[in-house]
Backbone as a chain_set.jsonl record, in Angstrom:
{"seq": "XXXXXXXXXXXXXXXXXXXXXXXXXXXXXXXXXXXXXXXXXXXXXXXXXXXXXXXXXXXXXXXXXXXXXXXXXXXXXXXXXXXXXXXXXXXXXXXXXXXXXXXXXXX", "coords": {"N": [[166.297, 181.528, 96.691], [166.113, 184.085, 97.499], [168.616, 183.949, 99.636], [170.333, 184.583, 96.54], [169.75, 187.353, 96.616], [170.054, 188.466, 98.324], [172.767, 188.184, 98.97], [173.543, 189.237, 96.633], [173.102, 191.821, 97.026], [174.498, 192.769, 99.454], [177.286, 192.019, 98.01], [177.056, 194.235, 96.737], [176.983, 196.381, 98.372], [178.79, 196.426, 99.734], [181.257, 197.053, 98.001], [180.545, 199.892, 97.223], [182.054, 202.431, 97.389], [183.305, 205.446, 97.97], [182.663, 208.907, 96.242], [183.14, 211.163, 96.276], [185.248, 213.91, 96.302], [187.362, 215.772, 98.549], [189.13, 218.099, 98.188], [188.37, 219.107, 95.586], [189.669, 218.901, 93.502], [190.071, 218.501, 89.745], [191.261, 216.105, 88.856], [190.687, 212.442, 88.455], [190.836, 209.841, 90.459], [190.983, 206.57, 91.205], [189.946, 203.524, 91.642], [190.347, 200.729, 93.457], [188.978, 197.518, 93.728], [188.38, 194.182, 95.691], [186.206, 191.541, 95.464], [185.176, 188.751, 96.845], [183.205, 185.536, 96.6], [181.422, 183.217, 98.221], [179.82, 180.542, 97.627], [177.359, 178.889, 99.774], [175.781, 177.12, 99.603], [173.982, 174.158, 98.858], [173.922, 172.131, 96.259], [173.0, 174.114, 94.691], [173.395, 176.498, 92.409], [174.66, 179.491, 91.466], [173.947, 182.701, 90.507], [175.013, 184.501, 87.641], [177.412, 187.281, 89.026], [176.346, 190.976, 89.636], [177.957, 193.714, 89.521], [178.513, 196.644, 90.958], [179.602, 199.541, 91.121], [178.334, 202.722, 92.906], [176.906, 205.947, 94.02], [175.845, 207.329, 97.208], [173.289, 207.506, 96.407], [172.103, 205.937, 94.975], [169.482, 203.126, 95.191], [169.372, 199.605, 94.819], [167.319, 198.67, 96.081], [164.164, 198.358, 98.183], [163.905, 197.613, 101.717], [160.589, 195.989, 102.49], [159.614, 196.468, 99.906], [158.437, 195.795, 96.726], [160.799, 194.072, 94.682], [163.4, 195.725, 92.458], [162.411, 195.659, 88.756], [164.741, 195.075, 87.501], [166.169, 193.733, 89.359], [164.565, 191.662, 89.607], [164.931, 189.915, 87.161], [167.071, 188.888, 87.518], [167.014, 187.541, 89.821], [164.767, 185.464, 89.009], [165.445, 184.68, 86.272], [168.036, 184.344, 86.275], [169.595, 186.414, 84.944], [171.853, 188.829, 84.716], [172.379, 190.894, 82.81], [170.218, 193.132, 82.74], [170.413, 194.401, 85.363], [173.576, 195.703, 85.233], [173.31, 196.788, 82.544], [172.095, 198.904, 83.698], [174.146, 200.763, 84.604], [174.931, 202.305, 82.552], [172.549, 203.555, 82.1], [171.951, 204.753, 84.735], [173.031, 208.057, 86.537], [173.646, 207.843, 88.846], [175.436, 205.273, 88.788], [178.511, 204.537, 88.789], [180.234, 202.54, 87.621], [179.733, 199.021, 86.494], [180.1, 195.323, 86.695], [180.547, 192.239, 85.532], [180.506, 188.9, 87.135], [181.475, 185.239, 87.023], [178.997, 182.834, 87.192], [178.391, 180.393, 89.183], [179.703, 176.809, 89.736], [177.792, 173.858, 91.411], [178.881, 172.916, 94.573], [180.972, 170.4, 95.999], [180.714, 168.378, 98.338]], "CA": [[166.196, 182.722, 95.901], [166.216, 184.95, 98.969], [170.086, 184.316, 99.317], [170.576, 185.279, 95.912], [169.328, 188.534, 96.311], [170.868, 189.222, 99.61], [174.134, 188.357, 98.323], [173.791, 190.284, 95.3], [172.967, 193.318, 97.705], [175.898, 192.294, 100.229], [178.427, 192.596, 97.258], [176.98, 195.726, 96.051], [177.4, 197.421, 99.043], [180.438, 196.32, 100.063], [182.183, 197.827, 97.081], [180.017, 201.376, 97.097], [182.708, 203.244, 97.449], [182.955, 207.357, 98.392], [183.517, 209.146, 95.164], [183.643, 212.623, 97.075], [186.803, 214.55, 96.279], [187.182, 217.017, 98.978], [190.056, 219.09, 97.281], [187.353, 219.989, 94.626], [190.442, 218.935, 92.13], [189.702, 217.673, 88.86], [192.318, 215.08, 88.935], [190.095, 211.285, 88.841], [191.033, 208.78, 91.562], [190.911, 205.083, 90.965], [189.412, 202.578, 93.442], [190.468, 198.821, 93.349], [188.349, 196.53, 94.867], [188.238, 192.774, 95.23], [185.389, 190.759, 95.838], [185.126, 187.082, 97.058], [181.887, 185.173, 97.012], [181.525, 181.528, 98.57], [178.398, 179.759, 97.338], [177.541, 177.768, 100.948], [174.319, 176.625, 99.498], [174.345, 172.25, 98.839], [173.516, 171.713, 95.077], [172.149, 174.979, 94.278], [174.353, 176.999, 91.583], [174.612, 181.492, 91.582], [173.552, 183.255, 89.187], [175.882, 185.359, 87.664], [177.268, 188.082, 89.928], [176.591, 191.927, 89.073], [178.856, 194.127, 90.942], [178.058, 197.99, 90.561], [179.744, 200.961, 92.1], [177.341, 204.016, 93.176], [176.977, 206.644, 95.358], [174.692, 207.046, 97.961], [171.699, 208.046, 95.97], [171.58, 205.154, 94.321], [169.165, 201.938, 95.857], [168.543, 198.945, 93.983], [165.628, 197.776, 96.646], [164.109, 199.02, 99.3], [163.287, 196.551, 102.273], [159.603, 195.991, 102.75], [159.037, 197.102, 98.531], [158.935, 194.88, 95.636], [161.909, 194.11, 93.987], [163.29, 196.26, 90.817], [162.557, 194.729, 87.509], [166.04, 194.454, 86.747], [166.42, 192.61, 90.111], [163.797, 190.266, 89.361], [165.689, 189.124, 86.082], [168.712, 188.187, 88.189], [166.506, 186.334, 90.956], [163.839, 184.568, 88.056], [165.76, 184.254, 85.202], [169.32, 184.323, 86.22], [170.27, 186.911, 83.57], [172.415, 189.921, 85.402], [172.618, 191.974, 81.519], [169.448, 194.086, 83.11], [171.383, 195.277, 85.932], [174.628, 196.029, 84.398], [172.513, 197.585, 81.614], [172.097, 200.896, 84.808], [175.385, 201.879, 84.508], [175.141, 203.362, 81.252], [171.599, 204.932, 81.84], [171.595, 205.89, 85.766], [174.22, 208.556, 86.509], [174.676, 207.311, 90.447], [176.101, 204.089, 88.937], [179.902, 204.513, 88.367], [180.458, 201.66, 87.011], [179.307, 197.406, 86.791], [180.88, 194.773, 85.9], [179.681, 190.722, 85.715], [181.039, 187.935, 87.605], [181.087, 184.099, 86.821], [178.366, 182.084, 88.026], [179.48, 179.351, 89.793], [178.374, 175.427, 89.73], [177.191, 173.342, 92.536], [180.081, 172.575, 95.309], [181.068, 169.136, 95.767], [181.036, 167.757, 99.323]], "C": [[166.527, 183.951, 96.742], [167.623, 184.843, 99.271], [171.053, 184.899, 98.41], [170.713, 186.547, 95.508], [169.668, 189.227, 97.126], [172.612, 188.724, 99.637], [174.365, 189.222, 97.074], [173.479, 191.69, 96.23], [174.158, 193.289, 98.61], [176.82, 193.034, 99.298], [178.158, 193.761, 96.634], [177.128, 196.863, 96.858], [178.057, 197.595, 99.712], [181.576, 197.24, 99.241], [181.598, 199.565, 96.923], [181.634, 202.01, 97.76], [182.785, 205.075, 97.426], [183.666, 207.55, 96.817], [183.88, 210.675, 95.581], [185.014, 212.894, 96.749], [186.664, 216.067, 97.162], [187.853, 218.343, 98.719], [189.17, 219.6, 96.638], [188.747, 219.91, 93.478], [189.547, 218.335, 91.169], [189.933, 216.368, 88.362], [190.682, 213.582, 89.08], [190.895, 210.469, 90.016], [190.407, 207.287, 91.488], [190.715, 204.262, 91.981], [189.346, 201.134, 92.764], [189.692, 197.961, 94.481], [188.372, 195.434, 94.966], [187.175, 191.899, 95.925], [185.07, 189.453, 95.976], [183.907, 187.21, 97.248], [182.216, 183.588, 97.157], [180.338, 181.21, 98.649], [178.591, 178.282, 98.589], [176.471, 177.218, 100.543], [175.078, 175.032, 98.848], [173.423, 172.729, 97.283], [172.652, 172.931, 94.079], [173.273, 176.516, 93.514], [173.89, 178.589, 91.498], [174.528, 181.343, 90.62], [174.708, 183.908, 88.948], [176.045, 187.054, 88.819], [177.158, 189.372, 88.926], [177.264, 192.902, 90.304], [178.915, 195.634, 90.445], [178.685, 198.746, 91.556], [179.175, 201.743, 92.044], [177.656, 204.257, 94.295], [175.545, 206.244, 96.004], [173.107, 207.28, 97.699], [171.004, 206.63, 95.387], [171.106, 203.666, 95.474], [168.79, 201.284, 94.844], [167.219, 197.804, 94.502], [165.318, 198.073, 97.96], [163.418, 197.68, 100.33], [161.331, 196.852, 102.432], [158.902, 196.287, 100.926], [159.41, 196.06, 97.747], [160.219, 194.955, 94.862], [161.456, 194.895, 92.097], [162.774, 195.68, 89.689], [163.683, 194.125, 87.193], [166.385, 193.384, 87.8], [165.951, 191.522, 90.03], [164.139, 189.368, 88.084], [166.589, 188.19, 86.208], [167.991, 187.193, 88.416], [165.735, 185.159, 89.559], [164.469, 184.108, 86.832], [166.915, 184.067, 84.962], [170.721, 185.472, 85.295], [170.634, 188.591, 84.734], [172.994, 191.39, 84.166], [171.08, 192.945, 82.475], [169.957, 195.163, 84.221], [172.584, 196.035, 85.364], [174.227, 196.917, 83.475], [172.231, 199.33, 82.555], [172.865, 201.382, 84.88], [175.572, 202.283, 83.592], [173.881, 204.13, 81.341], [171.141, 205.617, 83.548], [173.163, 206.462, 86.222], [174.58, 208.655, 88.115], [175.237, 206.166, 91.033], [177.299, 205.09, 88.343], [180.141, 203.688, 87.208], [179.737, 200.376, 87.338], [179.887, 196.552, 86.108], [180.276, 193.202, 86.052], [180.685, 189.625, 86.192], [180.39, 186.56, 87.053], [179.945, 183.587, 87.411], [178.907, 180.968, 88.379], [178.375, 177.533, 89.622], [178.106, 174.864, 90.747], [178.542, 172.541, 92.974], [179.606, 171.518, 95.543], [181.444, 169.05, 97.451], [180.831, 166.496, 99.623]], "O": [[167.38, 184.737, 96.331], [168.086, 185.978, 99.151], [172.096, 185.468, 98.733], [171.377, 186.983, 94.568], [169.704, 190.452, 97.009], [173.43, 189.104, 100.475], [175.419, 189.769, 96.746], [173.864, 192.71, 95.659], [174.962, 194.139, 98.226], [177.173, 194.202, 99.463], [179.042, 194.31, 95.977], [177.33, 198.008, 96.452], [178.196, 198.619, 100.381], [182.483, 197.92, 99.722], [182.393, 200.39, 96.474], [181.957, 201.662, 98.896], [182.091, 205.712, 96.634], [184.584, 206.927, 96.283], [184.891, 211.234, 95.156], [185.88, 212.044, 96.955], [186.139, 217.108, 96.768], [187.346, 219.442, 98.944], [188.946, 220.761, 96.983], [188.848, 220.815, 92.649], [188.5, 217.768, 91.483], [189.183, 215.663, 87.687], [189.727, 213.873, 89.801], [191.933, 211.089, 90.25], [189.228, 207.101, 91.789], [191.278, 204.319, 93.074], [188.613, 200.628, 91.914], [189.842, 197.849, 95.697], [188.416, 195.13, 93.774], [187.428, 191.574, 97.085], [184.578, 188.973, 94.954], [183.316, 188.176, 97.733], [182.986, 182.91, 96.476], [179.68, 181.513, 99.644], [179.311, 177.283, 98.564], [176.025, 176.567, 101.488], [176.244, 174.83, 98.507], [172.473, 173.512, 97.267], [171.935, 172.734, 93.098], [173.764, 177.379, 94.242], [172.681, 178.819, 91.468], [174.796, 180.418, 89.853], [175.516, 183.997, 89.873], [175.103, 187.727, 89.239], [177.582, 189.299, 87.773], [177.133, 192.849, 91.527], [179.467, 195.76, 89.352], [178.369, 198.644, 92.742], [179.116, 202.047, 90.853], [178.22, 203.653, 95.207], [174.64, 205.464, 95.707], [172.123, 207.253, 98.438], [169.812, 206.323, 95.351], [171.881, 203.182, 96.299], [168.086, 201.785, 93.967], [166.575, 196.884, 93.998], [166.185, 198.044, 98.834], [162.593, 196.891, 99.868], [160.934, 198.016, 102.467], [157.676, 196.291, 100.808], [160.458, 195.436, 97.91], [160.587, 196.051, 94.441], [160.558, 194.877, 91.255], [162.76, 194.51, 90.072], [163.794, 192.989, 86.733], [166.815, 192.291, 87.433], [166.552, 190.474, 90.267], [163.68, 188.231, 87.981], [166.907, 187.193, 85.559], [167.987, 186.158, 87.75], [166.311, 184.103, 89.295], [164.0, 183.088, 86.325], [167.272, 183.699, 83.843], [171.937, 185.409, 85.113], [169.769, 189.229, 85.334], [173.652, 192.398, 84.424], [171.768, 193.803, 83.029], [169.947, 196.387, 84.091], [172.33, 197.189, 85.019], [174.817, 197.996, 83.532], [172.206, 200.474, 82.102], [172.787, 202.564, 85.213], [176.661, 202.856, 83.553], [173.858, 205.243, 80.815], [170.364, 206.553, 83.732], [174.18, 205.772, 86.29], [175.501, 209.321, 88.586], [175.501, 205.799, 92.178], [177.131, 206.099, 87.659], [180.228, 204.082, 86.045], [179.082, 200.402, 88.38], [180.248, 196.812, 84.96], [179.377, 193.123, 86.889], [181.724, 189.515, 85.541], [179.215, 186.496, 86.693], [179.879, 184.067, 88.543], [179.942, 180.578, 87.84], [177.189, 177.23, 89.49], [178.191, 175.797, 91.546], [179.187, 171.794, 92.238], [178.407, 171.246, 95.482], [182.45, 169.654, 97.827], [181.241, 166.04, 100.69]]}, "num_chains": 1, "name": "protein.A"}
């Protein structure tokens, strides 16, 4: 469970991206990102991924503090609609988007 949740923080803050425009134009700016994940775990299948761009205001867990609610949906119940669900009501998500879950690798 503990990998789940430090891979779901991994890919979330890999992609944070600067939204700073130092021009001060109005013009938007588009940011492509691509994210690989490799499930090394033996018989034990990801949850779906949630993959969120924010700035720096935004944390979704602080070490040493209980996990969010919405995080604990991912980790306990597998369901990544609670996350995803913050980019329409906190305004230092950009955007989120949902990745496949994956099934148990075959060695």
């Amino acid at each position: 469970m503990k990998t789940r949740i430090l891979l779901l923080a991994s890919a979330v803050a890999v992609i944070a991206g600067c939204g700073h425009n130092d021009d001060d134009s109005p013009a938007a700016q588009n940011y492509r990102y691509t994210v690989s994940v490799q499930n090394l775990s033996a018989n034990q299948p990801l949850s779906p991924l949630a993959v969120l761009a924010h700035n720096s205001s935004f944390s979704m867990f602080e070490v040493g503090q209980p996990a969010s609610v919405e995080l604990e949906h991912l980790a306990e119940g597998g369901s990544n609609a609670e996350l995803l669900a913050l980019s329409s009501s906190d305004d230092n998500i950009y955007t989120g988007t949902s990745g496949n879950g994956s099934s148990c690798r075959d060695e």
